[in-house]
C-alpha positions in Angstrom: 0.0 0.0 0.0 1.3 3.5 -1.0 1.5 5.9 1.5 -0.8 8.2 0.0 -3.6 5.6 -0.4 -3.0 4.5 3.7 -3.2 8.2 4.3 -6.7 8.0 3.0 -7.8 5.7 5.1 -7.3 7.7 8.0 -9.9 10.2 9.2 -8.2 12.8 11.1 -4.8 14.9 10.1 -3.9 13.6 13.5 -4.1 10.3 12.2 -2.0 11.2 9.2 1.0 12.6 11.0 1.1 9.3 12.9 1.6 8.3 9.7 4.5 10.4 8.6 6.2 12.0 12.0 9.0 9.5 13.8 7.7 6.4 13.2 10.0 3.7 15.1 12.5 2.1 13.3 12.9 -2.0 14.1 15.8 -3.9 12.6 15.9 -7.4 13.6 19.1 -9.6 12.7 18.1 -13.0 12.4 19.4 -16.2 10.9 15.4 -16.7 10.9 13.4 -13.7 9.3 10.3 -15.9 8.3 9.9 -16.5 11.8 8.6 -13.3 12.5 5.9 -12.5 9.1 2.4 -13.9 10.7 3.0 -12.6 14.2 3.7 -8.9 12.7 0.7 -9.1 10.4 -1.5 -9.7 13.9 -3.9 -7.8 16.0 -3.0 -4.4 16.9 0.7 -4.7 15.7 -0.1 -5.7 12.4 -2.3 -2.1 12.6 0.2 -0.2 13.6 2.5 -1.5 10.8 0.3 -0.7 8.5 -0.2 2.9 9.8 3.1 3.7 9.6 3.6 3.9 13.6 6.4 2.0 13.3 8.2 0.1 10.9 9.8 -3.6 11.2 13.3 -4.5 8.8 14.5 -8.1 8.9 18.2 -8.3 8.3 19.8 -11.8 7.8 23.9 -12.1 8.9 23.9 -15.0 6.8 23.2 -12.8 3.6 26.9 -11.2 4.9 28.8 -14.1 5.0 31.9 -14.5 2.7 32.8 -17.9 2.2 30.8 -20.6 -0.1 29.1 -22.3 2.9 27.4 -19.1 4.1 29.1 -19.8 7.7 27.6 -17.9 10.2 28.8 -20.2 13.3 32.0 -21.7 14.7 33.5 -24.1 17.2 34.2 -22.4 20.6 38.1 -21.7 21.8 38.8 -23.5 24.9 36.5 -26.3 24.1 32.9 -27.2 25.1 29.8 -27.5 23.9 27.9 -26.4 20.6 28.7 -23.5 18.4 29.4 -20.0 18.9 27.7 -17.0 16.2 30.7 -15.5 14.6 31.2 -12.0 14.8 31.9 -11.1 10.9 28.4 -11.7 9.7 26.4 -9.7 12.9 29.1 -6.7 12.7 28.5 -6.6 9.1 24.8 -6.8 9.1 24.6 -4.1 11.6 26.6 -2.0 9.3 24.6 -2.4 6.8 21.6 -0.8 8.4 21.0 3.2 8.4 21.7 4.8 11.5 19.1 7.2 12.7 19.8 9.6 16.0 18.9 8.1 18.9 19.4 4.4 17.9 19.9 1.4 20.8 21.8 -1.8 19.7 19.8 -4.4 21.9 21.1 -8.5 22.2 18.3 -10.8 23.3 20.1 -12.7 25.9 19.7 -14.4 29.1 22.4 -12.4 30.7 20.7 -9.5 30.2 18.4 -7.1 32.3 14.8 -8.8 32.2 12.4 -6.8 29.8 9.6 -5.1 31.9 7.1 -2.2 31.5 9.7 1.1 32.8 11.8 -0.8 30.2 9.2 -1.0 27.2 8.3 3.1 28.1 11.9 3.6 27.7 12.4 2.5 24.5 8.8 3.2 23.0 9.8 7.0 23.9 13.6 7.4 23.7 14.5 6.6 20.7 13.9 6.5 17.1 16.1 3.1 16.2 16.1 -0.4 17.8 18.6 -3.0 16.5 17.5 -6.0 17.9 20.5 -9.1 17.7 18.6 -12.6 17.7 21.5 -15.0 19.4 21.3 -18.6 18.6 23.4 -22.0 19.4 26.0 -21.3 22.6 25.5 -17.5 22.4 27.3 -14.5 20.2 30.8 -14.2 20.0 32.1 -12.0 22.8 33.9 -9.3 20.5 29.9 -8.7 19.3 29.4 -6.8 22.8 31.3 -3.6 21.3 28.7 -2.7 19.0 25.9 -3.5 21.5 24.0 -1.0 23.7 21.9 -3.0 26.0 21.8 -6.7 27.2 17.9 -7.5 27.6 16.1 -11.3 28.4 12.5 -12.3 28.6 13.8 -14.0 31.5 15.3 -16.2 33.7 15.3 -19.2 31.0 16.4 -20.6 28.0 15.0 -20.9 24.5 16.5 -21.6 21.4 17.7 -18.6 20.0 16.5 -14.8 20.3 13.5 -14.4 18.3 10.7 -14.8 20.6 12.2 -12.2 23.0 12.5 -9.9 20.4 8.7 -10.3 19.2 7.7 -9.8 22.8 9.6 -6.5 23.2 8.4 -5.4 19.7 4.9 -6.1 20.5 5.2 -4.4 24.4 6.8 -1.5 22.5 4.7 -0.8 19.6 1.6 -0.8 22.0 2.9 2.1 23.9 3.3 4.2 20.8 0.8 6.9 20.3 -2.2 5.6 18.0 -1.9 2.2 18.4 -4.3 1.4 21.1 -7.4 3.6 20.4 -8.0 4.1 24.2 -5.0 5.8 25.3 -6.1 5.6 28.8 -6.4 2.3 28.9 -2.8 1.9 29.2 -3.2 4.1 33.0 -4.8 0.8 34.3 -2.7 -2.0 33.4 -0.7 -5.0 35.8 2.7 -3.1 36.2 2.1 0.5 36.0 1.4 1.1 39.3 3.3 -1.7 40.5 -0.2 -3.6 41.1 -1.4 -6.1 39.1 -4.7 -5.5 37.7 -8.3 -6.5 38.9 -10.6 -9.2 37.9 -12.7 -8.2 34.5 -16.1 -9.1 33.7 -18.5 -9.3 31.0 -21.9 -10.6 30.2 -23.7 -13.2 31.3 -24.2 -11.6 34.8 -24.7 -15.5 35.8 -22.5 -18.0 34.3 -22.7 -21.6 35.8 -22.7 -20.6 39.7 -20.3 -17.8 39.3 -22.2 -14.2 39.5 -20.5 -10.7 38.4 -20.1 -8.9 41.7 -22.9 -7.2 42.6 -20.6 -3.7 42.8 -19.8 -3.7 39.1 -23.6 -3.7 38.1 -24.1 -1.1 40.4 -23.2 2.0 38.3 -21.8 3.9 40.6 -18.3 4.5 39.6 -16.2 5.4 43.2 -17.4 2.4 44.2 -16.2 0.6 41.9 -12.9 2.3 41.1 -12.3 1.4 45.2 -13.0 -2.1 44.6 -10.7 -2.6 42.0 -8.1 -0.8 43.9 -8.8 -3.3 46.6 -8.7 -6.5 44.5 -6.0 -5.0 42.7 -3.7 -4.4 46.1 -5.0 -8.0 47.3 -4.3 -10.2 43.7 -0.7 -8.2 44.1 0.5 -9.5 47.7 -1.0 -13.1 47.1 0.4 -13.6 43.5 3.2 -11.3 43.5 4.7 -10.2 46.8 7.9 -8.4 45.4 5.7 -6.2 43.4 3.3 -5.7 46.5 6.2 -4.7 48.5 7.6 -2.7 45.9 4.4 -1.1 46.1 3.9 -0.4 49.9 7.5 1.1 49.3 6.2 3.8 46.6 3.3 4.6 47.9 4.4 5.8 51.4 6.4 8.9 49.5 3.2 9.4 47.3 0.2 7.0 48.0 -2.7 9.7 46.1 -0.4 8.5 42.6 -1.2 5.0 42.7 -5.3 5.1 43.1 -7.1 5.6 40.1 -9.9 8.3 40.2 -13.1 7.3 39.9 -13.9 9.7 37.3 -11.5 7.9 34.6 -12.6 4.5 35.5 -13.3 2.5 32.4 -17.3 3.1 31.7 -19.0 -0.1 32.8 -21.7 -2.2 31.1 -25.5 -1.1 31.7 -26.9 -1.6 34.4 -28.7 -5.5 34.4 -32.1 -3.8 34.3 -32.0 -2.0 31.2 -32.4 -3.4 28.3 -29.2 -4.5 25.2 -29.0 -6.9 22.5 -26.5 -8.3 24.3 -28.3 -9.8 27.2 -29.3 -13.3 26.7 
């Protein structure tokens, strides 16, 4: 699609200079681009790529390589092991790409800090470029490190190679860009943004089975409930999570007012139960 015809899609000039201003550049080096062409056609980020919000580029090392087998791994000195990614092919591949201003060379590795919301916001809002380096085998060769910015895992386990993390970090990223979620202020009242994890949802049928929505949700009054979701939310956070809860009693003792949602921007809730929708059943 040409940019002019997406541009007419759109029905505001806000819309448009989503379109046009900054997008967010992505460049993925992978031995395995294919890996990532239904998941970025999908849902919201599929939306957003087609929008122009941001903008994914799949660069293979193996294209770099210079000898007839297409190398792109070796044996490790000292012994052990499995193979090691060479560093010709990933240097070259990265040198390859443009470099915009504010651009962060990211390895997806287990040694690295653990992806997490403050970390998503970071990188959604400081910066234009994201090289994201896809490990595989035993790791990267060491001598890769001096192009890299910033060490980043999914977590404390091991897959093989570095292409799921770097879907997931695309995918928290790209949400947090302006226009890709149509409620903004949705993204307030998330798990993790307030260091509590988020309440129980509900939708119709009131009654399902013996399980009832609770009665304070149907009630229409909206301090009422914004207070009972703080609640659950504070209660879900020290049974399922107790570092965040604590992290939480922590933050709120220097500023507590920060962490409640008001109860004028809770979410509008469903109709009341007595009047009537074409969804009830």
């Amino acid at each position: 699609m040409d940019s002019a015809h997406a541009h007419r899609r759109l029905d505001t000039a806000a819309h448009r200079r989503l379109d046009v201003d900054n997008p967010l550049r992505f460049d993925v080096v992978t031995l395995f681009p294919d890996f990532f062409t239904s998941p970025l056609a999908a849902s919201l980020t599929g939306r957003a790529l087609k929008r122009q919000i941001a903008s994914v580029h799949l660069t293979n090392p193996r294209d770099f390589t210079t000898d007839k087998h297409h190398k792109v791994d070796d044996i490790p000195y000292g012994g052990g092991v499995g193979m090691v990614m060479k560093p010709e092919p990933i240097f070259a591949a990265i040198e390859s790409l443009p470099q915009l201003p504010r651009r962060e060379v990211v390895l997806l590795t287990p040694q690295g800090q653990t992806m997490d919301q403050p970390l998503f916001k970071e990188l959604a809002t400081q910066y234009d470029q994201l090289v994201l380096i896809c490990g595989h085998y035993e790791g990267v060769d060491e001598r890769v490190l001096n192009v890299v910015t910033r060490e980043v895992s999914l977590g404390d386990f091991v897959l093989t190679g570095g292409e799921i993390p770097a879907l997931a970090l695309i995918n928290g990223v790209i949400r947090l860009r302006p226009g890709t979620v149509g409620k903004a202020d949705s993204l307030k009242y998330e798990s993790f943004e307030t260091d509590l994890l988020d309440y129980p949802q509900y939708t119709r049928p009131t009654q399902f089975r013996d399980w009832a929505v609770p009665e304070v949700l149907r009630s229409g009054d909206h301090g009422a409930i914004a207070q009972w979701r703080h609640q659950q939310q504070i209660e879900r956070t020290q049974s399922r999570r107790p570092d965040l809860f604590e992290r939480w009693q922590a933050r709120a003792k220097t500023g507590p007012s920060q962490h409640r949602p008001s109860p004028h921007s809770a979410p509008q809730s469903l109709p009341h139960p007595s009047s009537h929708s074409p969804l009830d059943p």
